[in-house]
N, CA and C atoms as an extended XYZ file, in Angstrom:
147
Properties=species:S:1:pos:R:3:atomname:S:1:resname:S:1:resid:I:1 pbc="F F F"
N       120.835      121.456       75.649 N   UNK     1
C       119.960      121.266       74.487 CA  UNK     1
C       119.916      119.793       74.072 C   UNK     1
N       121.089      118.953       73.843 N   UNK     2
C       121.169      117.567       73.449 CA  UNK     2
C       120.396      116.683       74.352 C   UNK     2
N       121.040      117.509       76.128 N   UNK     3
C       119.869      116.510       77.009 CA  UNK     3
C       118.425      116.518       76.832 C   UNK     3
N       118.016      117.809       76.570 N   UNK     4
C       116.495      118.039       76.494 CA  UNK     4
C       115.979      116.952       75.246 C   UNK     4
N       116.517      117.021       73.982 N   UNK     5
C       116.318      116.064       73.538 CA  UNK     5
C       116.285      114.639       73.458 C   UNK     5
N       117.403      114.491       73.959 N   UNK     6
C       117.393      112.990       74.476 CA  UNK     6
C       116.247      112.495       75.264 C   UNK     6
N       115.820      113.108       76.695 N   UNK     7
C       114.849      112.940       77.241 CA  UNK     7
C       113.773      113.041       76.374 C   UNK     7
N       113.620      113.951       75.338 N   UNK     8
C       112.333      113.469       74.616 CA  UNK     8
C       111.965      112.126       74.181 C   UNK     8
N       113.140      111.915       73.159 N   UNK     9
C       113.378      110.384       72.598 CA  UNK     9
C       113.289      109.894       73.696 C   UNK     9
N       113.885      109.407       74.919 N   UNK    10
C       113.452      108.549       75.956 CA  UNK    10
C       111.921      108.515       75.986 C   UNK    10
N       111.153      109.655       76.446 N   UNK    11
C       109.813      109.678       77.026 CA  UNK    11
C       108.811      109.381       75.322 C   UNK    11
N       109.276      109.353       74.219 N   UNK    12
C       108.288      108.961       73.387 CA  UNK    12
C       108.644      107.556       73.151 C   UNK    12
N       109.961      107.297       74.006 N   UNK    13
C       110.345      105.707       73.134 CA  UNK    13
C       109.547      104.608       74.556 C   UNK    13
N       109.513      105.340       75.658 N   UNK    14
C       108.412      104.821       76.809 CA  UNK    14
C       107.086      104.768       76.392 C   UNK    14
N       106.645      105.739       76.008 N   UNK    15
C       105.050      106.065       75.445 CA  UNK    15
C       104.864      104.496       74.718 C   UNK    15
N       105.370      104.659       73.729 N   UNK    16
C       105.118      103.794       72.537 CA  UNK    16
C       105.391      102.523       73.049 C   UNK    16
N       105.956      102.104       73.741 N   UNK    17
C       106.385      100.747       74.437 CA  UNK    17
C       104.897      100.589       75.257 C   UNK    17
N       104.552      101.908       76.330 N   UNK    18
C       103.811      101.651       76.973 CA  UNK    18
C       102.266      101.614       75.974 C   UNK    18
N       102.070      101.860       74.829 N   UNK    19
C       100.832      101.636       74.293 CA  UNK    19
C       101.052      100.067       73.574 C   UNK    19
N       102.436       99.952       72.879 N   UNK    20
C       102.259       98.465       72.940 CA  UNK    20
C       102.056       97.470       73.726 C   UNK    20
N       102.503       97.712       75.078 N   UNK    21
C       102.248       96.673       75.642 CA  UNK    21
C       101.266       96.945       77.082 C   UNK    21
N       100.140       97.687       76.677 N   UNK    22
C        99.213       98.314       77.715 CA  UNK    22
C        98.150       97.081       78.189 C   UNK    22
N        98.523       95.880       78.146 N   UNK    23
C        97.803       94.883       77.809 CA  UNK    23
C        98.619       94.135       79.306 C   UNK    23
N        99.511       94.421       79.122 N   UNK    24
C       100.718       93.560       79.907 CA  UNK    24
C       100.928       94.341       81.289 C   UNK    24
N       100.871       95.933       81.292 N   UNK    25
C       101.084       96.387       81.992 CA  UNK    25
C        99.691       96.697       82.782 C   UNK    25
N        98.769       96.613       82.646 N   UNK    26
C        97.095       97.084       83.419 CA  UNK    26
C        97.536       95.407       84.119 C   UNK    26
N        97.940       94.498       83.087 N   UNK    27
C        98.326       92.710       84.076 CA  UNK    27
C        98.795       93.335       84.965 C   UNK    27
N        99.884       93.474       85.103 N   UNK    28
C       101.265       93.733       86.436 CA  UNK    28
C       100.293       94.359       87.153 C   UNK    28
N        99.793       95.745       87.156 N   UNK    29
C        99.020       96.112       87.978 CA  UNK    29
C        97.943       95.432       88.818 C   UNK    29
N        97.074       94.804       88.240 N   UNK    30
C        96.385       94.245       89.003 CA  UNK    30
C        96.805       92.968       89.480 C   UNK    30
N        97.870       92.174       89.572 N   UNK    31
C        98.575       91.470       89.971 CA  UNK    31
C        99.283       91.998       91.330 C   UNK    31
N        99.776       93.479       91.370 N   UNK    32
C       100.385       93.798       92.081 CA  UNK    32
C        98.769       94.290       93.024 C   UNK    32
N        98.427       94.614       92.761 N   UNK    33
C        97.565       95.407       93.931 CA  UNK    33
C        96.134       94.134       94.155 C   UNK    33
N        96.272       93.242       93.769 N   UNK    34
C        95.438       91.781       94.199 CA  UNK    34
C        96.304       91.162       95.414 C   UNK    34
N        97.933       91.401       95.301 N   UNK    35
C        98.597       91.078       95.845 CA  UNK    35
C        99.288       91.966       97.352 C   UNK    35
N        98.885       92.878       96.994 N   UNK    36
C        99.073       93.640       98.216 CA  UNK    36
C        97.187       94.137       98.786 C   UNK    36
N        96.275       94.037       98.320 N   UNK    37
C        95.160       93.499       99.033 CA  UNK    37
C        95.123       92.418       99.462 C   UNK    37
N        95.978       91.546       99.266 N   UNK    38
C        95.577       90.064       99.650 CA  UNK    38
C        96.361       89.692      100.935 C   UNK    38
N        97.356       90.233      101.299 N   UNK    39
C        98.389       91.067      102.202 CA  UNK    39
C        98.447       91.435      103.237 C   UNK    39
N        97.037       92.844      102.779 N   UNK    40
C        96.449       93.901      103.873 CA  UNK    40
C        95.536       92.575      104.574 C   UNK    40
N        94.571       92.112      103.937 N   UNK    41
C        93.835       91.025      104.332 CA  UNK    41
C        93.401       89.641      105.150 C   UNK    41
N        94.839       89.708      105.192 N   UNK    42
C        95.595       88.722      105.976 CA  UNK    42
C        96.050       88.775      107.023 C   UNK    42
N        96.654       89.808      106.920 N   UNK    43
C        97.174       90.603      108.140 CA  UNK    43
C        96.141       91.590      108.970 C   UNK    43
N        95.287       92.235      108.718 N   UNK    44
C        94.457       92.750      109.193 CA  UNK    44
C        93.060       92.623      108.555 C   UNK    44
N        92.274       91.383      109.230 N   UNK    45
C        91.309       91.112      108.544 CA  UNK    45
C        90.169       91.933      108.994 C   UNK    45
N        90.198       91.970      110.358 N   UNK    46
C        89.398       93.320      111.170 CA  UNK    46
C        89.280       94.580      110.921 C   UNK    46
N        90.019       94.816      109.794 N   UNK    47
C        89.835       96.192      109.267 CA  UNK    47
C        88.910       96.084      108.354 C   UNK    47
N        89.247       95.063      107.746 N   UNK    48
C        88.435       94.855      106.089 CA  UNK    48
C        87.482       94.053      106.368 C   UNK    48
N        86.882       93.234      107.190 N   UNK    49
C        85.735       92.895      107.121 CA  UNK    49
C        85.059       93.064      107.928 C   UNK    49
């Protein structure tokens, strides 16, 4: 029972982090996947173009 709760508090104390800083994190993302297209691209340009 204490764990179940706890994991709640964890997953709303993530939520709320993740709506504050949803600004920062859509960044990382497209940082990360500019960066692993840029990657694929390089390495196999014959696929992609």
């Amino acid at each position: 029972m204490l764990l179940i709760a706890h994991t709640i508090f964890l997953h709303k104390l993530t939520n709320t982090w993740l709506v504050q800083n949803i600004r920062l994190v859509v960044l990382v993302h497209k940082a990360l996947f500019m960066l692993i297209v840029t990657r694929i691209v390089y390495k196999q340009p014959s696929i992609i173009f």
